[in-house]
py3Dmol code that shows the C-alpha trace and the ligand (Angstrom):
import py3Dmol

protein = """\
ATOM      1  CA  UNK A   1     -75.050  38.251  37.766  1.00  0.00           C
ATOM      2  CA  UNK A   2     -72.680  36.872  40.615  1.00  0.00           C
ATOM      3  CA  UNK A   3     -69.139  35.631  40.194  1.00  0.00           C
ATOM      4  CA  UNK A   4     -67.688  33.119  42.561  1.00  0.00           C
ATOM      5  CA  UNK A   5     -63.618  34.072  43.787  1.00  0.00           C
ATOM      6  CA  UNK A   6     -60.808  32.244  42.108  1.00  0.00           C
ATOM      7  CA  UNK A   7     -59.611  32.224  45.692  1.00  0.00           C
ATOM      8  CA  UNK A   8     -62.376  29.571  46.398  1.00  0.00           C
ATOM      9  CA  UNK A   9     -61.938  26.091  46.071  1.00  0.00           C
ATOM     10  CA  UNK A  10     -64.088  22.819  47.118  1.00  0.00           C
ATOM     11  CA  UNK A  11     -62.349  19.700  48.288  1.00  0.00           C
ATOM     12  CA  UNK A  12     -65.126  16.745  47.760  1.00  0.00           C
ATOM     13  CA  UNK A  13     -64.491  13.551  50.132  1.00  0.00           C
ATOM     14  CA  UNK A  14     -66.514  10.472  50.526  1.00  0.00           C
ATOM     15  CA  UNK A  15     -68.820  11.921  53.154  1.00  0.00           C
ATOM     16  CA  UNK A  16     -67.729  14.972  53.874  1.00  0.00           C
ATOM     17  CA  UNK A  17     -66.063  17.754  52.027  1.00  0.00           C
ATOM     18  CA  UNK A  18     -64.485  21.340  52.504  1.00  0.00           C
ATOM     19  CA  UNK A  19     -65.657  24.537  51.132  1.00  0.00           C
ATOM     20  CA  UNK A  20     -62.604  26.802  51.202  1.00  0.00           C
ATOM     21  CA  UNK A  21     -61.600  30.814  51.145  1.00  0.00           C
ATOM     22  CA  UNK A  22     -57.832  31.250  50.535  1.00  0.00           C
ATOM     23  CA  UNK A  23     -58.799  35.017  50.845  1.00  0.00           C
ATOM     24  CA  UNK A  24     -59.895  35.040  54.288  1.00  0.00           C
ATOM     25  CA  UNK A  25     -59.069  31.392  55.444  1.00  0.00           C
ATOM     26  CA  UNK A  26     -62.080  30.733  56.134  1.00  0.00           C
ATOM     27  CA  UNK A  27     -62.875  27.025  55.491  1.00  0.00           C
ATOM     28  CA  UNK A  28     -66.085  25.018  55.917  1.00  0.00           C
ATOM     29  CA  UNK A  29     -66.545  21.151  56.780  1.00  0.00           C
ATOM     30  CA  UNK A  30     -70.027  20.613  55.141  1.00  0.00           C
ATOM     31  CA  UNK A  31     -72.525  17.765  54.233  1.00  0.00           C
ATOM     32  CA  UNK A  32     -71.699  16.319  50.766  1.00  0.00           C
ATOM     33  CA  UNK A  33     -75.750  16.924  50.198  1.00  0.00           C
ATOM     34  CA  UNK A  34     -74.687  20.732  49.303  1.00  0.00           C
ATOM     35  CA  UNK A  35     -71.390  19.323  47.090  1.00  0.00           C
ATOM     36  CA  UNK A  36     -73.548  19.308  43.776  1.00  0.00           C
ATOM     37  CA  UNK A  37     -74.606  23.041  43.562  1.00  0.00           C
ATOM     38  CA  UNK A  38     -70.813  24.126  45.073  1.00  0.00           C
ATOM     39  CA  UNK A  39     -68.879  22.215  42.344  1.00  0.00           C
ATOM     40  CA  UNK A  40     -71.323  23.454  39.429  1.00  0.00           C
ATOM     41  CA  UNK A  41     -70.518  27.027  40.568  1.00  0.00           C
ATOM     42  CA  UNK A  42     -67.090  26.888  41.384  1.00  0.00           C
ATOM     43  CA  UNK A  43     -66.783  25.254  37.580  1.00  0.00           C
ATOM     44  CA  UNK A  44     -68.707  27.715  35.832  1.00  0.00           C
ATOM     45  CA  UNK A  45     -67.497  30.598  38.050  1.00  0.00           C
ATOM     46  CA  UNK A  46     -70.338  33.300  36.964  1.00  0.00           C
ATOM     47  CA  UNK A  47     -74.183  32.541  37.688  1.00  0.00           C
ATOM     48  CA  UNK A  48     -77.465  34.094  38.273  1.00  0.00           C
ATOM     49  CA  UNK A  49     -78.882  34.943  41.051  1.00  0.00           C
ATOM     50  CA  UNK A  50     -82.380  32.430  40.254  1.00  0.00           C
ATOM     51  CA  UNK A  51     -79.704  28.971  39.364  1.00  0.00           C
ATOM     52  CA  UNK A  52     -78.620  28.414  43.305  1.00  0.00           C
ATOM     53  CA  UNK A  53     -80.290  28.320  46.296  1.00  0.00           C
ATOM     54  CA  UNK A  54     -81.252  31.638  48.488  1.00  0.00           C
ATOM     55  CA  UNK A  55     -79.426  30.006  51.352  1.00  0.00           C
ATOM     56  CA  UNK A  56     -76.522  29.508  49.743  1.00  0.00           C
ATOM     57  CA  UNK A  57     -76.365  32.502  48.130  1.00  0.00           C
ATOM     58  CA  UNK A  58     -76.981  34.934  51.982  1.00  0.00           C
ATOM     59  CA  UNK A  59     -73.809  32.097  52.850  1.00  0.00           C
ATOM     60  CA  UNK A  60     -71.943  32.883  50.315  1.00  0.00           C
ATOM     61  CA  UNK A  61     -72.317  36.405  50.825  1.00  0.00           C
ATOM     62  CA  UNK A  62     -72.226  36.562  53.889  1.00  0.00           C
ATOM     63  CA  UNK A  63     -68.273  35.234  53.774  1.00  0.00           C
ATOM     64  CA  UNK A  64     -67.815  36.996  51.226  1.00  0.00           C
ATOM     65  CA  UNK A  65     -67.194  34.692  48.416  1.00  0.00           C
ATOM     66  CA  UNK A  66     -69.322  35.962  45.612  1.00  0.00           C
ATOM     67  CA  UNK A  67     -69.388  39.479  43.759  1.00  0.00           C
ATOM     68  CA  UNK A  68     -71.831  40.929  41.781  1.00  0.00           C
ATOM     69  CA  UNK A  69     -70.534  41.418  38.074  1.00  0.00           C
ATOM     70  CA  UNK A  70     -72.158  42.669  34.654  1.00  0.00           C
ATOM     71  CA  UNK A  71     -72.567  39.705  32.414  1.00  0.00           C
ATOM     72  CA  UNK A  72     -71.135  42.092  29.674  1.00  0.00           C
ATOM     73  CA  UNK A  73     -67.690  41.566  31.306  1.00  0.00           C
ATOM     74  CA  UNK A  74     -67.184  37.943  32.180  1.00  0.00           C
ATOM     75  CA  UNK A  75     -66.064  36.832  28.879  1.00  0.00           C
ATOM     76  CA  UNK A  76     -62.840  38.470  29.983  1.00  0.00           C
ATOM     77  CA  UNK A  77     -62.169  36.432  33.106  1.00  0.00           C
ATOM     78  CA  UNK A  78     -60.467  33.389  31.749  1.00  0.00           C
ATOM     79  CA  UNK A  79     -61.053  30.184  32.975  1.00  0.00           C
ATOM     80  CA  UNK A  80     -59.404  29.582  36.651  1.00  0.00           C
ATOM     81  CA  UNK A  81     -55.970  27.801  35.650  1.00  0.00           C
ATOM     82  CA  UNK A  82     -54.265  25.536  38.423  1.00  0.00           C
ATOM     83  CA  UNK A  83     -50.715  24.755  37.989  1.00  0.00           C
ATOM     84  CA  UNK A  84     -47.603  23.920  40.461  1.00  0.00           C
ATOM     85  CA  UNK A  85     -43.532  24.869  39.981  1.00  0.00           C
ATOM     86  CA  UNK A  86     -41.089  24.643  41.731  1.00  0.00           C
ATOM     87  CA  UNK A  87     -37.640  26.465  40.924  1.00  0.00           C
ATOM     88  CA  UNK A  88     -35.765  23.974  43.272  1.00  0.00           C
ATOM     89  CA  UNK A  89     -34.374  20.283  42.402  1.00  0.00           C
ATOM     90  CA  UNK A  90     -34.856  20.017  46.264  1.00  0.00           C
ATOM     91  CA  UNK A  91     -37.601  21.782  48.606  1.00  0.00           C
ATOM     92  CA  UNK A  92     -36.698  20.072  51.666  1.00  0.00           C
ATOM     93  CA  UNK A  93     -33.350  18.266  53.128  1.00  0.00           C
ATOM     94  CA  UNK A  94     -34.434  17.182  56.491  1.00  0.00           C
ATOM     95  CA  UNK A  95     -31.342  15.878  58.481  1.00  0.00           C
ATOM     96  CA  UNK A  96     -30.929  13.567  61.697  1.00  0.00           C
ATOM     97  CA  UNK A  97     -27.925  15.045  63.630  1.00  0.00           C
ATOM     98  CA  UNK A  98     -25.033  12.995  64.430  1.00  0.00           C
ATOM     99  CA  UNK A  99     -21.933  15.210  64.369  1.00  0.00           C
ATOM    100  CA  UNK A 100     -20.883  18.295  63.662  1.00  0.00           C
ATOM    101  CA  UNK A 101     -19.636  17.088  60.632  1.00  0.00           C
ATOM    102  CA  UNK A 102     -22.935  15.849  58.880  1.00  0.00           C
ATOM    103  CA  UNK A 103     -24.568  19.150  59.939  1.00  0.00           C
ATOM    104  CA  UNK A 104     -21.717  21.326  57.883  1.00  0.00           C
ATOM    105  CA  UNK A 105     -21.867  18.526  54.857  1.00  0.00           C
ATOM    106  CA  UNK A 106     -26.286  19.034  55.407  1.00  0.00           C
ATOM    107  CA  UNK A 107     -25.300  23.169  55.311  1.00  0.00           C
ATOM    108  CA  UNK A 108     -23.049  22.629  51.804  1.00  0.00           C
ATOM    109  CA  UNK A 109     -25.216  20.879  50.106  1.00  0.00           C
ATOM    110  CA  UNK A 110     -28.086  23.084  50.655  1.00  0.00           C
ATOM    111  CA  UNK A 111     -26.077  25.997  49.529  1.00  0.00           C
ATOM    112  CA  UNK A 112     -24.676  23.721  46.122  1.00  0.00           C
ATOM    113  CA  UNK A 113     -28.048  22.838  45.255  1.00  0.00           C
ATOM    114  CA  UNK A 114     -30.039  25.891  46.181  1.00  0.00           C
ATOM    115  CA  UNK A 115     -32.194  23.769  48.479  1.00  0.00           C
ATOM    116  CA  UNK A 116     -34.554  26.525  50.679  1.00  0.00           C
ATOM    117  CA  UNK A 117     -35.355  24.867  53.852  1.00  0.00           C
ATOM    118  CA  UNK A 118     -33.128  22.831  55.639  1.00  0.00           C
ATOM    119  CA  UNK A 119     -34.673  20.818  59.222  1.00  0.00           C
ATOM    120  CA  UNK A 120     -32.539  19.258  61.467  1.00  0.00           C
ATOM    121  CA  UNK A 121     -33.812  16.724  64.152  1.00  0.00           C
ATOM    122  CA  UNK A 122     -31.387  17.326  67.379  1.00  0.00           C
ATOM    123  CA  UNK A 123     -31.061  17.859  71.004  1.00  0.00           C
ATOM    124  CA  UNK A 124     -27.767  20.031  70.681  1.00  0.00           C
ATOM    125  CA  UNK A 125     -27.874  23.442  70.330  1.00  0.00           C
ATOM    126  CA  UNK A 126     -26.581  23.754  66.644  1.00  0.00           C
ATOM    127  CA  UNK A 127     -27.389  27.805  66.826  1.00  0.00           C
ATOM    128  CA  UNK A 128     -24.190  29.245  66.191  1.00  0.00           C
ATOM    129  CA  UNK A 129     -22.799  26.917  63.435  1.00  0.00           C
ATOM    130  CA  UNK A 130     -25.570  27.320  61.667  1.00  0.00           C
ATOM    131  CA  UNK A 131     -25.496  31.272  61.911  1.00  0.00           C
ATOM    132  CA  UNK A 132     -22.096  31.390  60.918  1.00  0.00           C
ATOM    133  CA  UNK A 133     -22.896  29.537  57.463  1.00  0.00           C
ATOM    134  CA  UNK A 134     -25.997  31.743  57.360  1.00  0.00           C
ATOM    135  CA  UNK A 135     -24.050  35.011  57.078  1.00  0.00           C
ATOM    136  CA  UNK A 136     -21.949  33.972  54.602  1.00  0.00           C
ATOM    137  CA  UNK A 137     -24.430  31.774  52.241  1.00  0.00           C
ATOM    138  CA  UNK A 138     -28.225  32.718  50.397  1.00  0.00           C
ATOM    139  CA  UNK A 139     -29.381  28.642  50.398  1.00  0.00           C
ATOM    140  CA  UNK A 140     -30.539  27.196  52.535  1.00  0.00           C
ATOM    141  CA  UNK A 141     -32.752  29.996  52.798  1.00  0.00           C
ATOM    142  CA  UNK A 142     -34.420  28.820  56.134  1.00  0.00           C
ATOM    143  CA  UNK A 143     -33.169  26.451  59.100  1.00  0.00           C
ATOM    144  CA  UNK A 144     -35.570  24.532  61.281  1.00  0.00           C
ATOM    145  CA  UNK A 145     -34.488  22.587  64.445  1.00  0.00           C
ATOM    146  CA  UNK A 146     -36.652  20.722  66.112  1.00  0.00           C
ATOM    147  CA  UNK A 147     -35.830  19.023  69.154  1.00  0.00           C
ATOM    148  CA  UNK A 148     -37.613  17.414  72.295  1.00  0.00           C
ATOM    149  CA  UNK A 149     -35.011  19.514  74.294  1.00  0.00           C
ATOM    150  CA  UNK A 150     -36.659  22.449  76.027  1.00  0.00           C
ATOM    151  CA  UNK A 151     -33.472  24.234  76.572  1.00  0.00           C
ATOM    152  CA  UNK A 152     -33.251  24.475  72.597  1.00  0.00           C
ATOM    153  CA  UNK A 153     -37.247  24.454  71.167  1.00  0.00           C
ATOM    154  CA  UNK A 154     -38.322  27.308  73.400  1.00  0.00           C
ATOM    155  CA  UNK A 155     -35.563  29.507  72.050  1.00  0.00           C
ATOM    156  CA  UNK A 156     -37.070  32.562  70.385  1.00  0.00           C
ATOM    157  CA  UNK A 157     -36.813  32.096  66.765  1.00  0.00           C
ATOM    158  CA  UNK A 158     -34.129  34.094  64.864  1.00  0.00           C
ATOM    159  CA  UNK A 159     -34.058  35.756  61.362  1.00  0.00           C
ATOM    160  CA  UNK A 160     -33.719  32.458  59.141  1.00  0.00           C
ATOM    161  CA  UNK A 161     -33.437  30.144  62.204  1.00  0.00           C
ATOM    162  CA  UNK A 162     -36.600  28.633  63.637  1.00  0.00           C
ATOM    163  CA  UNK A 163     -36.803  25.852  66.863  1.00  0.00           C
ATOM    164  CA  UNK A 164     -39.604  23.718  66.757  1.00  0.00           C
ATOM    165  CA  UNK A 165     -40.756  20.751  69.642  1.00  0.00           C
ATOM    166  CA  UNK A 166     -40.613  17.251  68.346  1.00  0.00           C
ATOM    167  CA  UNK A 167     -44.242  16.076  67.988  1.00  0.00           C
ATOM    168  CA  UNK A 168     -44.664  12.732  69.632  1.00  0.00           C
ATOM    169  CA  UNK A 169     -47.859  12.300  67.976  1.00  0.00           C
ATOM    170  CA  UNK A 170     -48.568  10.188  65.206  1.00  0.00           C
ATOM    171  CA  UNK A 171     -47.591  11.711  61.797  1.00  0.00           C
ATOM    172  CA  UNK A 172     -50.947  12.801  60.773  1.00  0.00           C
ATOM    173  CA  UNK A 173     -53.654  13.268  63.443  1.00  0.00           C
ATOM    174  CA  UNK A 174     -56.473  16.078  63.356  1.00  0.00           C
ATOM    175  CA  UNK A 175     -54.266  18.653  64.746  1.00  0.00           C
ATOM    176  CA  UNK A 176     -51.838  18.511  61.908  1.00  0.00           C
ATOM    177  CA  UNK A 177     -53.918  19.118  59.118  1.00  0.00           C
ATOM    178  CA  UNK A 178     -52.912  22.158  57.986  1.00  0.00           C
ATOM    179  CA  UNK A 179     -54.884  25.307  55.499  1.00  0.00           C
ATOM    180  CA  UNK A 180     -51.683  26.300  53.503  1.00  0.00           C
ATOM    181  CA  UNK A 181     -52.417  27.444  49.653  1.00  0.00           C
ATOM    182  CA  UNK A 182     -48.894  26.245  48.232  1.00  0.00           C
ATOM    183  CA  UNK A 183     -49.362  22.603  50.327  1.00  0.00           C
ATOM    184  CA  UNK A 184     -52.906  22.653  49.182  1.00  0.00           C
ATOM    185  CA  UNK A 185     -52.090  23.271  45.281  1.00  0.00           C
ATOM    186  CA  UNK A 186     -48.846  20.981  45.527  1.00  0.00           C
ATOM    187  CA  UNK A 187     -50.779  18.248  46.949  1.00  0.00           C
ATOM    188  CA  UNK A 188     -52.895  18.532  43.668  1.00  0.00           C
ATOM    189  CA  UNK A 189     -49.955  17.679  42.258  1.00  0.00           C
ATOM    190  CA  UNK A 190     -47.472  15.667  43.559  1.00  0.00           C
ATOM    191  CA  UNK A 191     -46.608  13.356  46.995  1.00  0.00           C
ATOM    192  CA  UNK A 192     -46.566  16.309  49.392  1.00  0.00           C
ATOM    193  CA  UNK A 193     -43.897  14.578  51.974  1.00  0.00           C
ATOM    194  CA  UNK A 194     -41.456  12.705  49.138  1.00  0.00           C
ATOM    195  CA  UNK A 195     -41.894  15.109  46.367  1.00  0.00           C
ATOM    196  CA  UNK A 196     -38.510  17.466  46.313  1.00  0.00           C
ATOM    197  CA  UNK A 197     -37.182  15.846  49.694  1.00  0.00           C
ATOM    198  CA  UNK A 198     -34.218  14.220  51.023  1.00  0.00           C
ATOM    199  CA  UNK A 199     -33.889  12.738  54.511  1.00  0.00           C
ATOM    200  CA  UNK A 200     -30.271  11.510  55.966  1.00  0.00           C
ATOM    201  CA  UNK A 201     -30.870   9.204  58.685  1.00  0.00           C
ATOM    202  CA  UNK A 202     -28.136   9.125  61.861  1.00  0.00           C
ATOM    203  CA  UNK A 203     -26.402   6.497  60.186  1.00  0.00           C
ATOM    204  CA  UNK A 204     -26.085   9.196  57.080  1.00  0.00           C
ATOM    205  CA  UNK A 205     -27.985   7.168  54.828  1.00  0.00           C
ATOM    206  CA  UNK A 206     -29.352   8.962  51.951  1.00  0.00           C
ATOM    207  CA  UNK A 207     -33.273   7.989  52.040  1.00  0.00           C
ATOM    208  CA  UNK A 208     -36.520   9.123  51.359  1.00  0.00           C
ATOM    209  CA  UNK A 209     -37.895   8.967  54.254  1.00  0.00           C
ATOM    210  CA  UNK A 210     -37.466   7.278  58.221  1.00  0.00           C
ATOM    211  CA  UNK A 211     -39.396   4.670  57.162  1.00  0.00           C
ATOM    212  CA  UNK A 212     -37.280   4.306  53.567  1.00  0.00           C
ATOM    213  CA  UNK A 213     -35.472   1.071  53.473  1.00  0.00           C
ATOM    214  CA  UNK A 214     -33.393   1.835  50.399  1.00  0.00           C
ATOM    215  CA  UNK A 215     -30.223   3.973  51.004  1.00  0.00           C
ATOM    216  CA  UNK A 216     -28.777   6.173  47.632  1.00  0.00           C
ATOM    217  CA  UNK A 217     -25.484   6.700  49.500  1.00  0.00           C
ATOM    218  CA  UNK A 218     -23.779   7.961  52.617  1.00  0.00           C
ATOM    219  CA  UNK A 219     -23.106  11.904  53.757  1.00  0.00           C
ATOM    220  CA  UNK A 220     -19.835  10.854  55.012  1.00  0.00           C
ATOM    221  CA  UNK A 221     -19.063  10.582  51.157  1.00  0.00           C
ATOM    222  CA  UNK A 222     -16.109  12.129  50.549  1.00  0.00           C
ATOM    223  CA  UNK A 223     -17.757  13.978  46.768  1.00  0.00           C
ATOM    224  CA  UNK A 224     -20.752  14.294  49.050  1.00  0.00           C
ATOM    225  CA  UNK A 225     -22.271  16.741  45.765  1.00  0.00           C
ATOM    226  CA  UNK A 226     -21.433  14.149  43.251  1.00  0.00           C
ATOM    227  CA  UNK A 227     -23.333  11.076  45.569  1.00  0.00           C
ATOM    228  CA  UNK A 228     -26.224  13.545  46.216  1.00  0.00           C
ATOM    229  CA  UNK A 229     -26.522  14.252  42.308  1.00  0.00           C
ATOM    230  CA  UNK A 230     -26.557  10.683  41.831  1.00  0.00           C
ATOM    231  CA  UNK A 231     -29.382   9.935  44.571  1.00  0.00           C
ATOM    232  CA  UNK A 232     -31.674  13.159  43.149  1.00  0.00           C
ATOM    233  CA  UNK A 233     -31.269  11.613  39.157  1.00  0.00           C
ATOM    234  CA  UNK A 234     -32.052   8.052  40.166  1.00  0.00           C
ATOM    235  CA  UNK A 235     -35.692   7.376  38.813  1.00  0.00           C
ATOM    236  CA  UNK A 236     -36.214   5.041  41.951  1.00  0.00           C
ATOM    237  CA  UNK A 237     -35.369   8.270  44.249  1.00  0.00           C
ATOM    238  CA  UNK A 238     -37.893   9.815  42.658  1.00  0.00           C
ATOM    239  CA  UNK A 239     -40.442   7.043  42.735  1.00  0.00           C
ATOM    240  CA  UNK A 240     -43.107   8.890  45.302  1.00  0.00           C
ATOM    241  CA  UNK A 241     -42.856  12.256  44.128  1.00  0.00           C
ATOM    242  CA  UNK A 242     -45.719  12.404  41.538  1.00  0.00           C
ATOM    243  CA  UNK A 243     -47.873   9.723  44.148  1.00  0.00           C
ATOM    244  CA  UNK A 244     -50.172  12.238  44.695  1.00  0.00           C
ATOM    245  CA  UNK A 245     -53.276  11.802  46.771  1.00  0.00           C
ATOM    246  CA  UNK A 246     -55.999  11.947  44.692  1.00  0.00           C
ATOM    247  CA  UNK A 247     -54.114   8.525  43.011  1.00  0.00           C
ATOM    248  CA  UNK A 248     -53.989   6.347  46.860  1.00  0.00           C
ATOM    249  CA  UNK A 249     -57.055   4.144  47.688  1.00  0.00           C
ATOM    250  CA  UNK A 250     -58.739   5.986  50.762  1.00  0.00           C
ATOM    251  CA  UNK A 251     -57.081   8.936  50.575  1.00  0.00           C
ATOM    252  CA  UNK A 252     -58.496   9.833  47.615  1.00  0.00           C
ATOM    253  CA  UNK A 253     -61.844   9.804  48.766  1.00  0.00           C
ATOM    254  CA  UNK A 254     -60.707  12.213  52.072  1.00  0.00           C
ATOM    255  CA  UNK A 255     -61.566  15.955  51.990  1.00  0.00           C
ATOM    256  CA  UNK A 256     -57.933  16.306  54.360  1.00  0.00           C
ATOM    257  CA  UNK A 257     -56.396  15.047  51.144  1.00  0.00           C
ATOM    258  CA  UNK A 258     -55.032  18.384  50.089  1.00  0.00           C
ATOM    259  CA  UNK A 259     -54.037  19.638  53.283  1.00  0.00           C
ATOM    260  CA  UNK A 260     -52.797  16.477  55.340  1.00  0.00           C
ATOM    261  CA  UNK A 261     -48.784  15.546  54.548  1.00  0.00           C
ATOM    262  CA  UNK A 262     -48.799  11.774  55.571  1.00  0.00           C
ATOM    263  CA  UNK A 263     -44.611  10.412  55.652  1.00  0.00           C
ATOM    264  CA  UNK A 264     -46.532   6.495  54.859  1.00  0.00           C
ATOM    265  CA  UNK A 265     -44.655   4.505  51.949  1.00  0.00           C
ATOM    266  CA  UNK A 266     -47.430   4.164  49.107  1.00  0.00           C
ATOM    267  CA  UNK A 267     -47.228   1.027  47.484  1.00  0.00           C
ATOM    268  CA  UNK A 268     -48.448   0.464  44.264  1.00  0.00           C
ATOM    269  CA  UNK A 269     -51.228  -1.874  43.362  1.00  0.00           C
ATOM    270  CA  UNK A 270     -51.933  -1.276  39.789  1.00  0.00           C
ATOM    271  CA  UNK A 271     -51.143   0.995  36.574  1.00  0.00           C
ATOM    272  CA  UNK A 272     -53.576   4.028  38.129  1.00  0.00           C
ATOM    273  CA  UNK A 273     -53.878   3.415  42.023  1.00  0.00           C
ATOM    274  CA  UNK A 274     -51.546   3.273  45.378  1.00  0.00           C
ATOM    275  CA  UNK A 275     -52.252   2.076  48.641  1.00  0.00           C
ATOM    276  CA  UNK A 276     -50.530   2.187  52.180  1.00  0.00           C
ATOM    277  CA  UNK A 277     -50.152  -1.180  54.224  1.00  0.00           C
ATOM    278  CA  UNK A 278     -51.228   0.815  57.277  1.00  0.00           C
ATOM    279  CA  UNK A 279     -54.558   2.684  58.380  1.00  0.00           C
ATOM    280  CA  UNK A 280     -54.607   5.962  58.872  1.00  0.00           C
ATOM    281  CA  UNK A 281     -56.378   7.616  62.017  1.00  0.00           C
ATOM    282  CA  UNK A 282     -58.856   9.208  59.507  1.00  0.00           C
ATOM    283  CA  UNK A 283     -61.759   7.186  57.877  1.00  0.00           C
ATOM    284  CA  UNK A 284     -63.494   9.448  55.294  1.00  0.00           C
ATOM    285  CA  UNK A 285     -66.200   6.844  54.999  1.00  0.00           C
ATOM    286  CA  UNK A 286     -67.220   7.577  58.486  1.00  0.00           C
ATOM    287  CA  UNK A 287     -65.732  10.896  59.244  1.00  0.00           C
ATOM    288  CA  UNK A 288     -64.322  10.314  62.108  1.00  0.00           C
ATOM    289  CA  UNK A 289     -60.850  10.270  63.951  1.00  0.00           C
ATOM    290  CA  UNK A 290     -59.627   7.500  65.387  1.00  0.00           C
ATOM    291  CA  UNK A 291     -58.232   9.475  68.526  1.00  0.00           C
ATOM    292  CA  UNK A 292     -61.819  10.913  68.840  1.00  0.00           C
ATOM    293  CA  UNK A 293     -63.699   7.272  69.915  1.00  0.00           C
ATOM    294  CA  UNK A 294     -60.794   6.380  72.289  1.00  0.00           C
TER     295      UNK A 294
END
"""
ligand_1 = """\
8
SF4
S -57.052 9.266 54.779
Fe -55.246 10.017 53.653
S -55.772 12.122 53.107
Fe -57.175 11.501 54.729
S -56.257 12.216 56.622
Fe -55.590 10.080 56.277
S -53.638 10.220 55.170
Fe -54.644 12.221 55.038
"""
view = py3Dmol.view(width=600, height=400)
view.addModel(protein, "pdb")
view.setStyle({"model": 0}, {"cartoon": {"style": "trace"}})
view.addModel(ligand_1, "xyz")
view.setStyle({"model": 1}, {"stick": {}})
view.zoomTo()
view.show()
């Protein structure tokens, strides 16, 4: 008898889908004709060798996906269990520098709500503020700054500082699609771009997102902690987070869905499904990238 690896997982899209190896990161764009005999297995995890295919089973081998087990034993393999926490109110703050001021007010915050990853948009070099705070404080645990500033993105990263070039392109194009086992498994979940994220405009508005038009106060808030409290306890702040893919017309039906992090307002169109008012340079109908047939 054969056993299929919990660290195996099958994304199924309209026309396409992904067959996936966490282990090795491997991963597999393949015809949806072979999605029937890859979901049965992955569901009922052990099989014989006679119920699939002998190609499939030499590919599955072959990438090591499959081990050979003694049907005595499986009853003890519980079922594969998916689940996502988070410890964090906050994942992300992601701030648009303006002064020196909103980047110390972006700093305390982080550190009074024990949010890990902090990205600031700037063409200053912000290194040695932000090492100073870093010395002294455990949250945010990570600082990103990404700039289209050479002088600052080619820096060599430093121990909880990273630089990282502005990308011009749009938000999600094939290049940003990304094999990560905590995005893929959040996704699952939750709105992978609003869910556990603030963004502060250069105006220090308190939004969602660039794109947000509602504001849930100001950083230059004098009880900055009390207006940010406010903002992250506001059900309408909070209105994206559990928008989750596989709930959005289109996307749903896209094998990117679990690893693509689109920043596109969903809107909602009824009690079970969401929609964006824009296209998105995928079609999972077709398969094919928009960029690709320019
Ligand atoms: S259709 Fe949706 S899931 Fe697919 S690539 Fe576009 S935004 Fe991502």
């Amino acid at each position: 008898m054969y056993g299929i690896s919990s660290s195996v997982s099958f994304v199924k899209g309209y026309r396409k889908s992904f067959l996936i190896n966490f282990k090795n990161l491997d991963i597999f764009h393949i015809n949806n004709s072979e999605a029937g005999e890859l979901i049965k297995l992955i569901k009922q995890r052990f099989f014989k060798e006679e119920e699939i295919s002998s190609d499939l089973i030499s590919f599955l081998k072959e990438y090591r996906m499959i081990y050979k087990i003694n049907s005595k034993i499986t009853q003890q393999f519980p079922p594969k269990k998916i689940e996502y926490n988070s410890k964090h109110l906050i994942e992300y703050l992601v701030l648009e520098h303006k002064d020196d001021l909103t980047v110390q007010k972006a700093l305390k915050i982080c550190s009074f709500f024990k949010i890990p990853h902090l990205v600031i948009v700037t063409n200053n070099d912000l290194t040695k503020k932000v090492n100073s705070f870093l010395i002294n404080n455990s949250y945010p645990e990570s600082v990103s700054i990404v700039s289209d500033n050479v002088k600052i993105y080619a820096q060599e990263n430093k121990f909880r500082i990273l630089y990282i070039k502005k990308d011009t392109k749009p938000f999600v194009h094939i290049d940003s699609m990304e094999l990560n086992s905590s995005l893929f498994l959040e996704s699952q979940f939750s709105h992978n771009y609003f869910n556990k994220k603030i963004f502060i405009d250069e105006n220090g508005n308190i939004k969602n997102s660039p794109n947000s038009d509602i504001s849930f106060g100001n950083i230059y808030s004098y009880h900055i902690t009390k207006v940010i409290k406010k903002a992250i306890f506001n059900p309408n702040f909070k209105k994206y987070w559990k928008v989750k893919k596989d709930i959005c017309a289109i996307c749903k039906d896209c094998e990117f869905r679990y690893m693509c992090v689109d920043d596109r307002i969903p809107y909602q169109k009824n009690k079970h499904e969401w929609f964006h008012k824009t296209a998105c340079n995928y079609d999972p109908y077709t398969a094919t990238w928009k960029e690709l047939n320019n």
